[in-house]
C-alpha positions, 0 to 999 in steps of 0.5 A: 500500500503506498504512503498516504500522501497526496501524491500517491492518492488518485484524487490528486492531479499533476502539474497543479498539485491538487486535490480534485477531491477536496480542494483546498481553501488555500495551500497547504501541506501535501502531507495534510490530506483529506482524509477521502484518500485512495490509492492510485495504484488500485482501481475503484474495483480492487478497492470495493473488493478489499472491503468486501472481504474485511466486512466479511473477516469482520462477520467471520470472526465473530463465530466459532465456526472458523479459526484465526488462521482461515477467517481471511481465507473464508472473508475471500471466498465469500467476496468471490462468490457469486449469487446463484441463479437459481431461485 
C-alpha cells in the first residue's frame, strides 16, 4: 500500500498539485490530506473488493465456526462468490 500522501492518492492531479477531491481553501501541506484518500495504484474495483472481504473477516470472526488462521481465507471466498441463479 503506498504512503498516504497526496501524491500517491488518485484524487490528486499533476502539474497543479491538487486535490480534485477536496480542494483546498488555500495551500497547504501535501502531507495534510483529506482524509477521502485512495490509492492510485488500485482501481475503484480492487478497492470495493478489499472491503468486501474485511466486512466479511469482520462477520467471520465473530463465530466459532472458523479459526484465526482461515477467517481471511473464508472473508475471500465469500467476496468471490457469486449469487446463484437459481431461485
Amino acid at each position: 500500500m503506498a504512503e498516504r500522501l497526496c501524491e500517491g492518492c488518485r484524487f490528486f492531479k499533476e502539474p497543479m498539485g491538487m486535490c480534485w477531491r477536496y480542494p483546498a481553501m488555500e495551500n497547504t501541506d501535501r502531507s495534510a490530506y483529506c482524509g477521502e484518500w485512495r490509492d492510485k495504484d488500485i482501481t475503484p474495483e480492487q478497492e470495493q473488493r478489499q472491503e468486501l472481504v474485511r466486512r466479511f473477516a469482520v462477520a467471520l470472526a465473530g463465530t466459532d465456526n472458523y479459526g484465526p488462521d482461515k477467517v481471511w481465507e473464508w472473508a475471500a471466498k465469500l467476496a468471490d462468490a457469486e449469487p446463484s441463479s437459481n431461485p
